[in-house]
N, C-alpha and C positions, 0 to 999 in steps of 0.2 A: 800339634798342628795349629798355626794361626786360623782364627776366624773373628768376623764382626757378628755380635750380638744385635739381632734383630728387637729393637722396642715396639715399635710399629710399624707394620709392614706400611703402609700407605694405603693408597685408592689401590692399584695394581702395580705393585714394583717385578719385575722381572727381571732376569740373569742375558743378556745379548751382550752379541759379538758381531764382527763383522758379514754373517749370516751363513749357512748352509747351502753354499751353492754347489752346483754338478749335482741334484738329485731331483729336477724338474721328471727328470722320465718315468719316476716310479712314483710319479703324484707329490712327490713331498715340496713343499714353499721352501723360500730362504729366510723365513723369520727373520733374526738380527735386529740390528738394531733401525729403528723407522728415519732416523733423524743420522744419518752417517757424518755427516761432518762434524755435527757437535756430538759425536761418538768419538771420531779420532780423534777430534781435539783433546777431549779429554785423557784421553791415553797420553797424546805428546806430553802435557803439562804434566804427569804424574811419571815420564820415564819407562810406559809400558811399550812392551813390543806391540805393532802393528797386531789386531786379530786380538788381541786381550779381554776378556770379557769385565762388562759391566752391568750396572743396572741405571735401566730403564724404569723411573718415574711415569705416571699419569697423572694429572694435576696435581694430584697433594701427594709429596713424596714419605718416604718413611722416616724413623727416628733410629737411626744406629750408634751401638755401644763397641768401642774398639777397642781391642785385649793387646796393645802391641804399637809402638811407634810405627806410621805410613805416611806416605803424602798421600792427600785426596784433589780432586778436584772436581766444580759443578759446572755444566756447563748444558744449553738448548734454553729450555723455558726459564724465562726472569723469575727466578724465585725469590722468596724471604727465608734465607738459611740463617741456623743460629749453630757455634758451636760452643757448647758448654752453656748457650742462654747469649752469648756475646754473636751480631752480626759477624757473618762471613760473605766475602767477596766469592762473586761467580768470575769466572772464566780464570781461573790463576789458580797458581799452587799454594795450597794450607798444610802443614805439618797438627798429624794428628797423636795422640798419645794413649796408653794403656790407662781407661777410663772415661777417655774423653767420648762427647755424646754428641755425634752431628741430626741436628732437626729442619723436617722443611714444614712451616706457619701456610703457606700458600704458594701459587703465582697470580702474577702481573701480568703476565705476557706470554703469548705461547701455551704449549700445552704440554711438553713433557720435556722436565731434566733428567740427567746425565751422570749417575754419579762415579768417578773411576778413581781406583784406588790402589795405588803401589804396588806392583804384584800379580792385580788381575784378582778377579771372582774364579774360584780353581773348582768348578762341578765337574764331574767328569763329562768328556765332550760324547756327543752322541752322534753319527755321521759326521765327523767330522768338524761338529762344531758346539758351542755349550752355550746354544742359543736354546731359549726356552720357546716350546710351542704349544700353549696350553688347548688347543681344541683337540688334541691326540693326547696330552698328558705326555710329552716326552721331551729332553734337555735340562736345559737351565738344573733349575735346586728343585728336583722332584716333578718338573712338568709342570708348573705353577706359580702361581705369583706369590713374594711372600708372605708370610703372617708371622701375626703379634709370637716370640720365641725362638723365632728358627736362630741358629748358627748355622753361617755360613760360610765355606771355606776361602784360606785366600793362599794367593801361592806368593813363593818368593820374591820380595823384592831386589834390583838390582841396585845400583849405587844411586842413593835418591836427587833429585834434579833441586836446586835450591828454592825454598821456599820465598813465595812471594813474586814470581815469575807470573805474567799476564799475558793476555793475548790484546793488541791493540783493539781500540773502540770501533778503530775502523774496518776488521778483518772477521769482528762477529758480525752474526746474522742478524738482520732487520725481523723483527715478529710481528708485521701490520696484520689488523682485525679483517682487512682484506686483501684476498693472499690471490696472485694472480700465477696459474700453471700455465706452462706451455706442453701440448700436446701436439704429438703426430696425427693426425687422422689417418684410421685406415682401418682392417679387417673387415669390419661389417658395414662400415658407413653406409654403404651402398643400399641401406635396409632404409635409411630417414627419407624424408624428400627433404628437396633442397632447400624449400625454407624451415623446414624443424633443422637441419644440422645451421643455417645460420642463428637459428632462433637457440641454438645450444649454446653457440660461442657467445653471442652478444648477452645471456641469461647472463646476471649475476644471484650464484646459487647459494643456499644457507645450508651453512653445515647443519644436520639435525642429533639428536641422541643418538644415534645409531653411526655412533664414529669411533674406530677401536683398531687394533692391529689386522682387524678382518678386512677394512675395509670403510670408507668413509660414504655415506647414504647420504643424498644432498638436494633440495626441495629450490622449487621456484618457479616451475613451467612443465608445461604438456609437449612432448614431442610427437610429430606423426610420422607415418610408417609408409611407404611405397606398398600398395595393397598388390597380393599375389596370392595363389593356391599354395599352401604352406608343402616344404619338398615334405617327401620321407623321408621319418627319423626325426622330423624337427617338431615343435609343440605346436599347440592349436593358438599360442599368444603370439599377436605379431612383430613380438621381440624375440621369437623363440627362431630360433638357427639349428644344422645340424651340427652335431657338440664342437666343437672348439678349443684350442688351449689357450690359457687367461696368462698371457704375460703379467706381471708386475705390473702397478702402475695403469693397467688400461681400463677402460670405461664402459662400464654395462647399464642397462635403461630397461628394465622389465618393464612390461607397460606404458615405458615412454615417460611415466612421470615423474620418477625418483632415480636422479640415476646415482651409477655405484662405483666408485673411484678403490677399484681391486687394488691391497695391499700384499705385504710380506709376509700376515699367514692365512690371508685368499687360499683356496681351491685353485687349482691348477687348471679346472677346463670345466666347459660344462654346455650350455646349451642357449644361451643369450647372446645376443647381437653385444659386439666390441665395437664401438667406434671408436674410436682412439686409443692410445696409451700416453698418459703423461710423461714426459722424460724425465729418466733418471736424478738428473740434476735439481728438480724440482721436486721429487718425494720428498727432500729435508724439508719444502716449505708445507706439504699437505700434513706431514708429521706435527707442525705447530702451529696447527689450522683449529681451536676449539669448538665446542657446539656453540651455536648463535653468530660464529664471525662468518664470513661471504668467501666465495671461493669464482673464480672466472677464467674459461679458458680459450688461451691464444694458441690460433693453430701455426705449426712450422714445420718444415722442413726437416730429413735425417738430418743434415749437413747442419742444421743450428743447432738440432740437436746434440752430435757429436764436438761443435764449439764449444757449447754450453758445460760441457764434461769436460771438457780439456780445460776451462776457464777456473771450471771447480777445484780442479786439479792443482791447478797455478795456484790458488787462493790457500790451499792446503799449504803448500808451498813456500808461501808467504808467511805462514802460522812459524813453519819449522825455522825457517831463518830468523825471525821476531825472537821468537823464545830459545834460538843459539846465541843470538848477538846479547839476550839478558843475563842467562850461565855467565857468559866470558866478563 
């Protein structure tokens, strides 16, 4: 069986995929990967089927040992990769060989790369998918992120796509230290008064430590609350609601003063006011949002929201035609 020899695992490297969806009913998140574009990118340049698992860097990525000819590619946070000690180029295909040693030194920009590898990361899938979710311990390579030793398995690759293939400058993402979301407002709103929810949009908010695949915690102002006789069922804090289910992406404010931008392995529901959800097209940017950079959000519409997604879509689009017209 092919596998990469783990040197160092990193800060938290993980095993994601396009995520576990269809299992919101029985509590379970979509995990996957946080940064989906520069997930598939990386699949397209390396010739993996759509849904192929990778890993998922957190700032400092790991140091892997490859037993076997692959193409790899890097791709999300601007790193410093070396292979074999020699720079390597992000967003393009490298041909790697039985020995050779890819390292990630740091990043520049952003906060998590991408790393996809000919073949796919082959864990076995767990619902449906071999995304790892480490607060239950289940997916990915054992429930967890790697460490220094592991083998990891890889499955087969199909006819390799030519090395040296890129994705234009103009078609990767921008990773500014201030990353501006557009959000729907809705579910709970109705809990702020009118000037704390504008006093939310016009905040520009700092990401703090407490930013991870749970969920990003974000500091820089006091929200107030429309005072009422809290219902039954709901808590005695005036962010507290009766329970609710936590879409992806949406925004919880216990207290009002640290609010909490729910991720891919969030909790499913619980009992705090949502006032918005950010839309989907913009996870990728809260994904490469670090601790200390600003975050601000503009409210819209479903309807720009679903543009916004179809645009994304196009852009993907634009990737797969870039990287056919280089093959030919």
């Amino acid at each position: 069986m092919s596998e990469v020899m783990v040197r160092k695992g990193g800060l938290s490297t993980t095993v994601q995929d396009a995520g576990r969806d269809g299992q919101y009913a029985i509590g379970m998140p979509p995990s996957g990967a946080m940064d989906q574009f520069s997930y598939e990118v990386a699949n397209l340049l390396v010739g993996n089927d759509a849904g192929a698992a990778v890993l998922e860097a957190t700032y400092l990525g790991p140091e892997l040992e490859f037993t076997d000819a692959r193409r790899v590619a890097i791709t999300g946070a601007d790193s410093a990769v070396t292979l074999n000690g020699e720079p390597v180029g992000m967003w393009r295909t490298t041909s790697v060989g039985a020995g050779d040693v890819l390292a990630f030194q740091g990043i520049r920009a952003g906060a998590r790369p991408y790393i996809a590898v000919s073949g796919g990361i082959d864990v076995p899938p767990y619902l449906g998918s071999r995304s790892t979710y480490m607060l239950t311990g289940i997916g990915g390579f054992g429930g967890r992120a790697l460490a220094d030793g592991d083998r990891v398995p890889l499955g087969e690759p199909g006819a390799p796509p030519p090395e040296g293939i890129e994705v234009p400058a103009r078609l990767r993402p921008e990773l500014p230290d201030a990353v501006e979301l557009r959000l729907v407002v809705g579910l709970c709103a109705y809990r702020l008064t009118e000037e704390a929810l504008k006093s939310f949009l016009d905040t520009p908010w700092k990401v703090t430590k407490d930013a991870d695949r749970v969920g990003y915690r974000l500091r820089g102002g006091t929200l107030g609350f429309i005072e009422r006789e809290q219902p039954f069922g709901a808590g005695s804090d005036p962010a507290n609601v009766v329970d609710l289910g936590y879409p992806v992406g949406s925004v919880q404010v216990p207290g009002g003063d640290e609010p909490i931008v729910l991720l891919n392995d969030a909790v499913t529901g619980g009992g705090y006011a949502t006032i918005g959800t950010v839309i989907s097209a913009d996870r990728d940017r809260i994904a490469q949002a670090r601790t200390g950079s600003t975050v601000s959000f503009a409210a819209v519409e479903v309807d720009a929201a679903l543009a916004a997604r179809r645009e994304r879509r196009a852009r993907l689009d634009e990737v797969r035609t870039a990287l056919s017209a280089n093959v030919r």
